[in-house]
Structures are given as structure tokens and as C-alpha cells.
PDB file of N, CA, C and O in Angstrom:
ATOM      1  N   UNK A   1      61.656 123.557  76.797  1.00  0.00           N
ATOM      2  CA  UNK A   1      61.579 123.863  75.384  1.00  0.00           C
ATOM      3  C   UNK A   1      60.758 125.125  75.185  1.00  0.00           C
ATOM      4  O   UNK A   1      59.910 125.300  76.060  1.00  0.00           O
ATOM      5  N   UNK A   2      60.839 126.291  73.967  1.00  0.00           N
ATOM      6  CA  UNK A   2      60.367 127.044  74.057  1.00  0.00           C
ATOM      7  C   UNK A   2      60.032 127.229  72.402  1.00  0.00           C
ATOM      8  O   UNK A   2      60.903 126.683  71.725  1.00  0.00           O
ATOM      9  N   UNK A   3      59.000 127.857  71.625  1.00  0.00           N
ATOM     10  CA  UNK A   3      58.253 127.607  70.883  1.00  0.00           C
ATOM     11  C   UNK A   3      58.970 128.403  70.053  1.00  0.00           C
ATOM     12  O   UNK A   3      58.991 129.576  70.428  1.00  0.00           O
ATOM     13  N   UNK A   4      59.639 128.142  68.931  1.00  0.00           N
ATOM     14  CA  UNK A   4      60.312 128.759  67.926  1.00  0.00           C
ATOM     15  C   UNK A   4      59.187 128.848  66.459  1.00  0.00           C
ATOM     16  O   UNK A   4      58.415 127.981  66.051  1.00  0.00           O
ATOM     17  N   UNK A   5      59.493 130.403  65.836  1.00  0.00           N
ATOM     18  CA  UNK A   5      58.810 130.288  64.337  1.00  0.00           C
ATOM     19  C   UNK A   5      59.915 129.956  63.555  1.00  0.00           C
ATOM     20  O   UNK A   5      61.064 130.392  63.629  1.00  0.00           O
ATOM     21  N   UNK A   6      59.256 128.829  62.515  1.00  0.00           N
ATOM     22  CA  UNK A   6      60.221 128.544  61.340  1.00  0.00           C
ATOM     23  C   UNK A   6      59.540 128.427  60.073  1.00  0.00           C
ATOM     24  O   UNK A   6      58.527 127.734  60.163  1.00  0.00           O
ATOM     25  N   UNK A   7      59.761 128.860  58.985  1.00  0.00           N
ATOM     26  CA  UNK A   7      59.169 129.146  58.037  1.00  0.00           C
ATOM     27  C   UNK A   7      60.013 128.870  56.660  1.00  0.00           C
ATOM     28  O   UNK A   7      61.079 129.325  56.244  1.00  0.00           O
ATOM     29  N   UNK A   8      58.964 127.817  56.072  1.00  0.00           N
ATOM     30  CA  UNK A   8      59.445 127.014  55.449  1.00  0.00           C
ATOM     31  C   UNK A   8      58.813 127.123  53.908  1.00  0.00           C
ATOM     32  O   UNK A   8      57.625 127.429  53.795  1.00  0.00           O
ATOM     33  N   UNK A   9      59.603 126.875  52.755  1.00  0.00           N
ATOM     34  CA  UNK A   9      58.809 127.242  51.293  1.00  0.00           C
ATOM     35  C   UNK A   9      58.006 125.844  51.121  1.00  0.00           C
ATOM     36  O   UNK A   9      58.563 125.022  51.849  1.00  0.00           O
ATOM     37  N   UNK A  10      57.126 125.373  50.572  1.00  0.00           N
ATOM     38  CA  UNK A  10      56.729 124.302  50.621  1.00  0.00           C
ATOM     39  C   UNK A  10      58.003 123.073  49.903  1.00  0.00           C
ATOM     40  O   UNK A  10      58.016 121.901  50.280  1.00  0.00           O
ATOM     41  N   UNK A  11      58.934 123.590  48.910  1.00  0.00           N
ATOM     42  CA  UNK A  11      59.687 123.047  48.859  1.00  0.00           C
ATOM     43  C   UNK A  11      61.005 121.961  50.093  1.00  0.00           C
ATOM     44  O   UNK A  11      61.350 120.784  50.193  1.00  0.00           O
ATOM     45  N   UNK A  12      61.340 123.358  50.825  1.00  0.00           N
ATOM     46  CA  UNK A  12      62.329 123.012  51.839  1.00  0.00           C
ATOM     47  C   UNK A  12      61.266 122.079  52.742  1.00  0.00           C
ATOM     48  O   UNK A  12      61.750 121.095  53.302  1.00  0.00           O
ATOM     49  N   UNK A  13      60.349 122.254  52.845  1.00  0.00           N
ATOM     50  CA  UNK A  13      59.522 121.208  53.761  1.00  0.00           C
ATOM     51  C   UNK A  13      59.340 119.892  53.256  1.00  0.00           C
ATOM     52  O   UNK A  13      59.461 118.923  54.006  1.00  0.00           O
ATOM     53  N   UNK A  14      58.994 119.743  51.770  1.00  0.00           N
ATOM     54  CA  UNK A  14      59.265 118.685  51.475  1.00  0.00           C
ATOM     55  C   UNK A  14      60.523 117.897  50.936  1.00  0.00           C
ATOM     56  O   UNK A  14      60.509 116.808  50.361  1.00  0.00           O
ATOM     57  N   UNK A  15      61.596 118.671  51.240  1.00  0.00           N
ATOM     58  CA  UNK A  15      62.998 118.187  50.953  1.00  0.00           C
ATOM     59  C   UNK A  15      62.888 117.736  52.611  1.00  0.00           C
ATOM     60  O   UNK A  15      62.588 116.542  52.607  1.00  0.00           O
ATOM     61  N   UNK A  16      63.004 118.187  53.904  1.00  0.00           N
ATOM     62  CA  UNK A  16      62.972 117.495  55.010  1.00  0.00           C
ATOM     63  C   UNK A  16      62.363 116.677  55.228  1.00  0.00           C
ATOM     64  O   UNK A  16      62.930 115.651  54.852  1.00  0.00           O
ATOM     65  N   UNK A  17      61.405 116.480  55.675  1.00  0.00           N
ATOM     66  CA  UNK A  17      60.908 115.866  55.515  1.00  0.00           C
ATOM     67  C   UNK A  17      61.038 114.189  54.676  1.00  0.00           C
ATOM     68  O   UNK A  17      60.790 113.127  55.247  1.00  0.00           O
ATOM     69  N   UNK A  18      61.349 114.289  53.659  1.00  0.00           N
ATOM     70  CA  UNK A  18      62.146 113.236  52.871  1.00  0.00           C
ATOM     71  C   UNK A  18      63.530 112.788  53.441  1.00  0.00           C
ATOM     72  O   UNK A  18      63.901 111.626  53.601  1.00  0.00           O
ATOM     73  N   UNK A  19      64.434 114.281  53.799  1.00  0.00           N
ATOM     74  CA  UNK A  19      65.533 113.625  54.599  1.00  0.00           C
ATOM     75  C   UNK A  19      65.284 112.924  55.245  1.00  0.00           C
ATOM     76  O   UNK A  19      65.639 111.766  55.027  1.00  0.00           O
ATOM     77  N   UNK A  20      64.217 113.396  56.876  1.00  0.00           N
ATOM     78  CA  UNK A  20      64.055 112.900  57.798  1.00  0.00           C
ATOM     79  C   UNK A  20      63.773 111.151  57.838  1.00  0.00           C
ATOM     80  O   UNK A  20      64.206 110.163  58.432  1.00  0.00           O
ATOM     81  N   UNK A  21      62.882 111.455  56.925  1.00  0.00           N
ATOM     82  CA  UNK A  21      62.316 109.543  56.293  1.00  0.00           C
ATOM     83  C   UNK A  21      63.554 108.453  55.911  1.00  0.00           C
ATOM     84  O   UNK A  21      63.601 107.263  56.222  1.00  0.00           O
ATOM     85  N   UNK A  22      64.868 109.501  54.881  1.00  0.00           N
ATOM     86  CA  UNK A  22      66.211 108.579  54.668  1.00  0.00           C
ATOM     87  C   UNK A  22      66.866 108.179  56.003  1.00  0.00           C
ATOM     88  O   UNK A  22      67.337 107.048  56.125  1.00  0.00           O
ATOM     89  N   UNK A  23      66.918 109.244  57.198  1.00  0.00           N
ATOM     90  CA  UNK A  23      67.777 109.159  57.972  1.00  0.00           C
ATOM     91  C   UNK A  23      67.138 108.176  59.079  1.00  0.00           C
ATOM     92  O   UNK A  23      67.880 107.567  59.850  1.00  0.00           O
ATOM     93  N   UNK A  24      65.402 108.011  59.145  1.00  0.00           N
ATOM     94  CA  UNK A  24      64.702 106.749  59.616  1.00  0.00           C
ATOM     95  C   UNK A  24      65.328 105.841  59.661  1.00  0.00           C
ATOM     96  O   UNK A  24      65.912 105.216  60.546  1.00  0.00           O
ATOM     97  N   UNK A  25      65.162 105.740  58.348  1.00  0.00           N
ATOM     98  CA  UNK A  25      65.208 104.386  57.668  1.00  0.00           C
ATOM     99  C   UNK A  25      66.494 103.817  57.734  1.00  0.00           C
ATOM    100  O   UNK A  25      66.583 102.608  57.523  1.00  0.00           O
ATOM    101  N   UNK A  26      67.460 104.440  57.976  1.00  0.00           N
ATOM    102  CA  UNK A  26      69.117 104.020  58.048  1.00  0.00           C
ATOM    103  C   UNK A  26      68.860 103.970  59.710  1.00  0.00           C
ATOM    104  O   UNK A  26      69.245 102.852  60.049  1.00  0.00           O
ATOM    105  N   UNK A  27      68.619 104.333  60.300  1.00  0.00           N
ATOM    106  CA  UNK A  27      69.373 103.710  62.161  1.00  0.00           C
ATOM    107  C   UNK A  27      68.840 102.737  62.167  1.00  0.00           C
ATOM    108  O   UNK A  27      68.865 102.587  63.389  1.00  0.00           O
ATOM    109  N   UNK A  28      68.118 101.500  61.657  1.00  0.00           N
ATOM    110  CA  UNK A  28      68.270 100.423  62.107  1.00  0.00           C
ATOM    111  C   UNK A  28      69.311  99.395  61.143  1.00  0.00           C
ATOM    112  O   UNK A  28      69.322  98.165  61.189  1.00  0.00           O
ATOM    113  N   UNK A  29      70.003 100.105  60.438  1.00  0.00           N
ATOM    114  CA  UNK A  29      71.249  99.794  59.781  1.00  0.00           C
ATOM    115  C   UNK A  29      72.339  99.976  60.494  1.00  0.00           C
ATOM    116  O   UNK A  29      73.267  99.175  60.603  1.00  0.00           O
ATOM    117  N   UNK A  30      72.233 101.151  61.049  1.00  0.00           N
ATOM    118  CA  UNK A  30      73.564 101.555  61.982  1.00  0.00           C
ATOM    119  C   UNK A  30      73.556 101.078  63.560  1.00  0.00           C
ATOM    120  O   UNK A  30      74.653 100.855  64.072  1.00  0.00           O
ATOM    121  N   UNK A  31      72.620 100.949  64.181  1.00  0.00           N
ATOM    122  CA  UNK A  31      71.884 100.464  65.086  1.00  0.00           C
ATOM    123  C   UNK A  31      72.749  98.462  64.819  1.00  0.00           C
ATOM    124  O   UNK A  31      73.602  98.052  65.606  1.00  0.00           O
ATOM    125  N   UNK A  32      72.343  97.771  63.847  1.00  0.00           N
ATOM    126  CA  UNK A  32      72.846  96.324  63.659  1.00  0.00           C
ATOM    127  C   UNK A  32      74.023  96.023  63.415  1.00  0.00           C
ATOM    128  O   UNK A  32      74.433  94.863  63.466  1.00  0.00           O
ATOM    129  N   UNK A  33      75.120  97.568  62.950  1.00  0.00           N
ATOM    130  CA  UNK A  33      76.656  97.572  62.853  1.00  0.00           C
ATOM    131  C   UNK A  33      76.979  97.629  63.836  1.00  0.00           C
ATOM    132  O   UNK A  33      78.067  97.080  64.008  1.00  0.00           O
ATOM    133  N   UNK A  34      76.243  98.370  65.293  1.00  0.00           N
ATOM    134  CA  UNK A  34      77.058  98.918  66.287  1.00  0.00           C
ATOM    135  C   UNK A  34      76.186  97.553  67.580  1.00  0.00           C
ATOM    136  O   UNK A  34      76.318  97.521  68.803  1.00  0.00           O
ATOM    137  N   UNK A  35      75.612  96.902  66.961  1.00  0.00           N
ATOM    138  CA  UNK A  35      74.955  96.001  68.046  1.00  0.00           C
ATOM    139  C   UNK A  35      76.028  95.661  69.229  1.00  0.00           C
ATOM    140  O   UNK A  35      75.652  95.567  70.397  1.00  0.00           O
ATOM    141  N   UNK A  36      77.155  95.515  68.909  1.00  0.00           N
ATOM    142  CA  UNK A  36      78.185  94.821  70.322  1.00  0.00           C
ATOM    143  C   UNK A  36      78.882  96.264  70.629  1.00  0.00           C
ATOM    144  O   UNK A  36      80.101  96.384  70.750  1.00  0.00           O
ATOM    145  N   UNK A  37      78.134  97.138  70.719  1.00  0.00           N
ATOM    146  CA  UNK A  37      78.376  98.728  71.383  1.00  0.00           C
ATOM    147  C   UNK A  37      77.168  98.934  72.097  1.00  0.00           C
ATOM    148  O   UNK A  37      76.303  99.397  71.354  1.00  0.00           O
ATOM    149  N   UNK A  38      76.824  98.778  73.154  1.00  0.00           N
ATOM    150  CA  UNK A  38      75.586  99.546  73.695  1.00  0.00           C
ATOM    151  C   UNK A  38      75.718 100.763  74.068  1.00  0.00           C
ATOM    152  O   UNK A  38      74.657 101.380  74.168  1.00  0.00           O
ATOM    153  N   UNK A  39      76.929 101.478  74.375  1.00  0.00           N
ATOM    154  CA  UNK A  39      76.795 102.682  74.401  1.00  0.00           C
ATOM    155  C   UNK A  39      76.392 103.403  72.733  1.00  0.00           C
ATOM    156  O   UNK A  39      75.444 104.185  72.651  1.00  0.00           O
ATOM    157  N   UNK A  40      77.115 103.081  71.645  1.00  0.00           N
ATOM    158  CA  UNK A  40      76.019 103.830  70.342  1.00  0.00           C
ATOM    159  C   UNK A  40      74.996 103.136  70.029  1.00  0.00           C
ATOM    160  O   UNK A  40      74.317 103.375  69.030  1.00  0.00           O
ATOM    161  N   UNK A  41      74.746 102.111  70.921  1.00  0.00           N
ATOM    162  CA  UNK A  41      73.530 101.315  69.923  1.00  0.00           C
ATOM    163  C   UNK A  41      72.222 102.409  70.762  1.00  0.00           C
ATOM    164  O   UNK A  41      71.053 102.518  70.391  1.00  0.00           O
ATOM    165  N   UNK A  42      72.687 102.911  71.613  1.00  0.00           N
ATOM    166  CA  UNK A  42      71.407 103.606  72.532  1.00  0.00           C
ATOM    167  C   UNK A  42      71.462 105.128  71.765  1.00  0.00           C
ATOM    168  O   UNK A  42      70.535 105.810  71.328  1.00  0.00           O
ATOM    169  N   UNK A  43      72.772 105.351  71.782  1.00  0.00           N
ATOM    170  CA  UNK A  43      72.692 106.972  70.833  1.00  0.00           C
ATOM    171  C   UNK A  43      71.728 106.588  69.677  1.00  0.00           C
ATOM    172  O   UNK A  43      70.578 107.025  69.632  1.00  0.00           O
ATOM    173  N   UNK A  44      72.278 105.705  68.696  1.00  0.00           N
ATOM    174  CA  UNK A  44      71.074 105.760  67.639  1.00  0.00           C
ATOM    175  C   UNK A  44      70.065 105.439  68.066  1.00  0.00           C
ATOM    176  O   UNK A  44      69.333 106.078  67.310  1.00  0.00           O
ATOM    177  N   UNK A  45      68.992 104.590  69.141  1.00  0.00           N
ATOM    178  CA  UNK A  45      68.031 104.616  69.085  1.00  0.00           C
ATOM    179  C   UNK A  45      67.663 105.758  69.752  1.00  0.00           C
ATOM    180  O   UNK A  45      66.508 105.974  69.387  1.00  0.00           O
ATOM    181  N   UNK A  46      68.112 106.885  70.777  1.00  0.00           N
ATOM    182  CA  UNK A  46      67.598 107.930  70.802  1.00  0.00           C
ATOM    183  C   UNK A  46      67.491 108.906  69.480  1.00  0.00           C
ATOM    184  O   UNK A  46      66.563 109.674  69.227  1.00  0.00           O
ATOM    185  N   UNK A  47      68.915 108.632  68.552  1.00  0.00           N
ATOM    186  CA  UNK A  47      68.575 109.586  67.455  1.00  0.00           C
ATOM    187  C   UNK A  47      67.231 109.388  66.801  1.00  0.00           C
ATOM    188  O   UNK A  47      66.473 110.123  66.169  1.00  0.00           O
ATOM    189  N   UNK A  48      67.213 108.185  67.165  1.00  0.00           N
ATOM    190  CA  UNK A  48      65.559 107.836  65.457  1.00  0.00           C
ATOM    191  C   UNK A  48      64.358 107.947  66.174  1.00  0.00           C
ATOM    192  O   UNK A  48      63.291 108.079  65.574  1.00  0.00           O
ATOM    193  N   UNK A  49      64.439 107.897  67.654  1.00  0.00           N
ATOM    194  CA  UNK A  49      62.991 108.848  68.383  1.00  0.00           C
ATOM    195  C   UNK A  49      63.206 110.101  68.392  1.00  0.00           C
ATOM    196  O   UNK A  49      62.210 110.817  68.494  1.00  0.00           O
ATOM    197  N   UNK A  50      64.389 110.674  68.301  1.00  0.00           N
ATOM    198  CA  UNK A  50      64.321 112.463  68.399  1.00  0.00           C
ATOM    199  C   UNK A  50      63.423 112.729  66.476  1.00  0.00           C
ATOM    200  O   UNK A  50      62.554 113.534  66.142  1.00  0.00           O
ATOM    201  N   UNK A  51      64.225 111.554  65.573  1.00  0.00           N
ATOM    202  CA  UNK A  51      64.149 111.691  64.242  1.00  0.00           C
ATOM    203  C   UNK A  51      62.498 112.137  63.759  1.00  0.00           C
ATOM    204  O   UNK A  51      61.977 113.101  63.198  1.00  0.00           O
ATOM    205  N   UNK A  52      62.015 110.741  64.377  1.00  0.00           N
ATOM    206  CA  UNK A  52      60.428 110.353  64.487  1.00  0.00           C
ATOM    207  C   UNK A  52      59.803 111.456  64.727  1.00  0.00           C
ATOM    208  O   UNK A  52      58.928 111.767  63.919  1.00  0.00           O
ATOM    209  N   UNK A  53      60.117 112.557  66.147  1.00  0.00           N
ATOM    210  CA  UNK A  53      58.992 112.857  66.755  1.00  0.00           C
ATOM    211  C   UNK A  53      59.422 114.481  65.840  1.00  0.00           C
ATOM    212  O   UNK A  53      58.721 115.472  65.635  1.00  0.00           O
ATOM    213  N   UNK A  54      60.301 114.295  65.605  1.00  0.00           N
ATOM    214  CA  UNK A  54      60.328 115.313  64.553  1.00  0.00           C
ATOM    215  C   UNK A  54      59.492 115.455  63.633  1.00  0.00           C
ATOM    216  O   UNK A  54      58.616 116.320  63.673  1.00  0.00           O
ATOM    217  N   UNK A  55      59.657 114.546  62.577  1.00  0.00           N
ATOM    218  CA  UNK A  55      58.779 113.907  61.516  1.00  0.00           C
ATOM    219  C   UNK A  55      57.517 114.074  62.220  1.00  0.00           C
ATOM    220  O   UNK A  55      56.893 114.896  61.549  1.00  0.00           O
ATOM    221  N   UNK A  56      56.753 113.694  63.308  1.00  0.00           N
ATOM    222  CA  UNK A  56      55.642 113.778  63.835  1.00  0.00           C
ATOM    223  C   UNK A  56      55.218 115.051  63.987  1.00  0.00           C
ATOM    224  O   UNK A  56      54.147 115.492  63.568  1.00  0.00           O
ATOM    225  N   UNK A  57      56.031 115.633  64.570  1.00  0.00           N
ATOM    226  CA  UNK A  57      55.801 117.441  64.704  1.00  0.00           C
ATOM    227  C   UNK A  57      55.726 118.094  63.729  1.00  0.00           C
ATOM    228  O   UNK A  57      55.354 119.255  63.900  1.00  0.00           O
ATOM    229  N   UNK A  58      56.014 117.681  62.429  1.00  0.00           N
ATOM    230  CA  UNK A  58      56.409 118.492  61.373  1.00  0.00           C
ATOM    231  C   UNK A  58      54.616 118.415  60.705  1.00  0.00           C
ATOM    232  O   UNK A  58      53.888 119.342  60.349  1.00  0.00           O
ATOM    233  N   UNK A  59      54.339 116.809  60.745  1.00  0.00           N
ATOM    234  CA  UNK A  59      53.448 116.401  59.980  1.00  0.00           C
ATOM    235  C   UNK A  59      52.372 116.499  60.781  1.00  0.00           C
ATOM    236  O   UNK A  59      51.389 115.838  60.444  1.00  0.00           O
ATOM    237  N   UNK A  60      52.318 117.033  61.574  1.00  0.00           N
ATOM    238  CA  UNK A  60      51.214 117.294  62.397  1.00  0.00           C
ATOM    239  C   UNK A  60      51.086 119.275  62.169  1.00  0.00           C
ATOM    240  O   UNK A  60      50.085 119.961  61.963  1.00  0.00           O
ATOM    241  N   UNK A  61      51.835 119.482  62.247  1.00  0.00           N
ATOM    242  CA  UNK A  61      52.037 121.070  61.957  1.00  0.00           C
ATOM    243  C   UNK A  61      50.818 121.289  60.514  1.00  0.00           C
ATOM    244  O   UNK A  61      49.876 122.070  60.377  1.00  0.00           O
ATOM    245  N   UNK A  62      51.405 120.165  59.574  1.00  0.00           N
ATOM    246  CA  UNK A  62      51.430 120.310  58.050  1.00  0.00           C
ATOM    247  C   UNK A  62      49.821 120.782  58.163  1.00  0.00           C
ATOM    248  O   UNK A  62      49.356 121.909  57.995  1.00  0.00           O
ATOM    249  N   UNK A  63      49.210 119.674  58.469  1.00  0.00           N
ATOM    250  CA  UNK A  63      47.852 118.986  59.299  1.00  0.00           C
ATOM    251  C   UNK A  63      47.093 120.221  59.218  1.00  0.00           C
ATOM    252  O   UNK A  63      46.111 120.340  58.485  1.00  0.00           O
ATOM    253  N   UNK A  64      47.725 121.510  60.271  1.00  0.00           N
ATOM    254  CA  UNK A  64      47.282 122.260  60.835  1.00  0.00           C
ATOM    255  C   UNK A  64      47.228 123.876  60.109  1.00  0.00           C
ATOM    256  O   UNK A  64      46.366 124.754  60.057  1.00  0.00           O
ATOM    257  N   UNK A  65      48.671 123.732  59.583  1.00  0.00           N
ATOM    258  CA  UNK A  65      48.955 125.034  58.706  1.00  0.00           C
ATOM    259  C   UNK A  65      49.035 124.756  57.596  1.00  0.00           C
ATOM    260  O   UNK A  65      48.643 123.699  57.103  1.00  0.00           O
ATOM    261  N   UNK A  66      49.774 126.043  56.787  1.00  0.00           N
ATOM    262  CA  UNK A  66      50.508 125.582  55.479  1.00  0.00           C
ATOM    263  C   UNK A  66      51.820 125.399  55.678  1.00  0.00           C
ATOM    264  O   UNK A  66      52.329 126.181  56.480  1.00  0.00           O
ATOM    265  N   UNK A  67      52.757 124.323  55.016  1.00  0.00           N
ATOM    266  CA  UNK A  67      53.760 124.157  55.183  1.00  0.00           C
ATOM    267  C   UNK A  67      54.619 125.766  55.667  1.00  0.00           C
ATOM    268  O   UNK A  67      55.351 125.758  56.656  1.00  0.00           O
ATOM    269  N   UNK A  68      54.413 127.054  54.851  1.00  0.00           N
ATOM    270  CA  UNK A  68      55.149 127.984  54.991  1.00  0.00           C
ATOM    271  C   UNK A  68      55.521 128.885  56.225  1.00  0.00           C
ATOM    272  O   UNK A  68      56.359 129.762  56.431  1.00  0.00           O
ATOM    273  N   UNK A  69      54.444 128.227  57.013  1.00  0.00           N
ATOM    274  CA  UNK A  69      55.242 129.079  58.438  1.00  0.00           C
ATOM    275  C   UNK A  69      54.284 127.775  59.327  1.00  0.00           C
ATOM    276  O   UNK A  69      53.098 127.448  59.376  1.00  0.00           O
ATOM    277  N   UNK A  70      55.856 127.200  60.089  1.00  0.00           N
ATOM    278  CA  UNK A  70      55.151 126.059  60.970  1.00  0.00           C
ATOM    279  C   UNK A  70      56.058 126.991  62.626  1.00  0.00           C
ATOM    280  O   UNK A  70      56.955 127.833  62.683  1.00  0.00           O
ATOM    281  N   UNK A  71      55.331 126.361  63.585  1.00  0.00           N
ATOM    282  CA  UNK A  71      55.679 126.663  64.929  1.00  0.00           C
ATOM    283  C   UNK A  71      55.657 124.979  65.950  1.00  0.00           C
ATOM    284  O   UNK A  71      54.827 124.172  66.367  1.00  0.00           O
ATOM    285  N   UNK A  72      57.281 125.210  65.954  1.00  0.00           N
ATOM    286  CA  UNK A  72      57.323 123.687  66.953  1.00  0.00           C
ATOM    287  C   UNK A  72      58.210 124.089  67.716  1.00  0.00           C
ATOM    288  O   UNK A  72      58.937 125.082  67.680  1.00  0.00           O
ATOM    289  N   UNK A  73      58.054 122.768  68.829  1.00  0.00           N
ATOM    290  CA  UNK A  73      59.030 123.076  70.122  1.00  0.00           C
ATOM    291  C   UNK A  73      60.767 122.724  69.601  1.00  0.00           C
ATOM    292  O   UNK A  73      61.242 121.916  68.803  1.00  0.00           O
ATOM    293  N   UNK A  74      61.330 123.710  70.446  1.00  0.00           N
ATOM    294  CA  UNK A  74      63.016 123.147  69.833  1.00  0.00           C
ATOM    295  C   UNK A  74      63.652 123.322  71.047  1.00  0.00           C
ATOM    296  O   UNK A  74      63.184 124.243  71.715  1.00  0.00           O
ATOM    297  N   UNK A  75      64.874 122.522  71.693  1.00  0.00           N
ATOM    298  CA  UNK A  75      65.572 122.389  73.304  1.00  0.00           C
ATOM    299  C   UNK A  75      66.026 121.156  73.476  1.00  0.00           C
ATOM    300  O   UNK A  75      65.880 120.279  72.624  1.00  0.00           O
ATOM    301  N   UNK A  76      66.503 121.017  74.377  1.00  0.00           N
ATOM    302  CA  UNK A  76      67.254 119.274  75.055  1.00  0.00           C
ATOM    303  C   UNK A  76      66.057 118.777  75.440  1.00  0.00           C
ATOM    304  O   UNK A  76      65.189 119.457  75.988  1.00  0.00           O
ATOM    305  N   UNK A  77      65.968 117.696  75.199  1.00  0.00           N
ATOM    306  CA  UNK A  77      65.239 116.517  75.621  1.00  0.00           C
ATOM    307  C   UNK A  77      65.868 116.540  77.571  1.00  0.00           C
ATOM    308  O   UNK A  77      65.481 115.674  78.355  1.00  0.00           O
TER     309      UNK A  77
END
């Protein structure tokens, strides 16, 4: 992974941010449709730890800067 600038209005940060929280909150919805699939039941639970540590990175950034110019890692897991 290599350290990308992204720069954000305090708005667009708190519109993600909020996404990020809707799209949480739904994989263990989609996650209990696809239960007799283990091949997507594992895609969504990797999606909602990629989701999370997003959300974590973001809000840890916040922490640190001002929303308007944050610096996080971006690449394949």
C-alpha cells in the first residue's frame, strides 16, 4: 500500500462517512440472505472489515487533522 493525499470539504467527509456507517450496518443483512453461500457469505464479511477499517482510518485521520486534507493507505489487502 502506498500513502495517497485526499482532500476532503468537511461536507464530503461527513456524507462518507455516514455512507460508510449505512453500508455497516447492511452486511449483516446480506451476510443472513446469503448464509447457505459461503463463498458470498465470506465476500461480505471481508467487505464490512475492509468497510470498518476504513471508517477507522478515516476517524482516526479526523482525530489528527482537519477533515480537509486527510492522508491514508489505499492498495489490495
Amino acid at each position: 500500500m502506498k500513502d495517497v493525499n485526499i482532500k476532503l470539504s468537511e461536507e464530503q467527509y461527513k456524507n462518507i462517512m455516514l455512507l460508510l456507517h449505512s453500508w455497516i450496518e447492511m452486511v449483516p443483512y446480506m451476510k443472513q440472505k446469503v448464509a447457505d453461500n459461503s463463498d458470498l457469505n465470506n465476500i461480505f464479511a471481508n467487505l464490512e472489515s475492509s468497510l470498518v477499517e476504513i471508517q477507522t482510518t478515516l476517524s482516526k485521520m479526523d482525530e489528527e487533522v482537519s477533515p480537509s486534507t486527510c492522508t491514508t493507505k489505499r492498495g489490495k489487502h
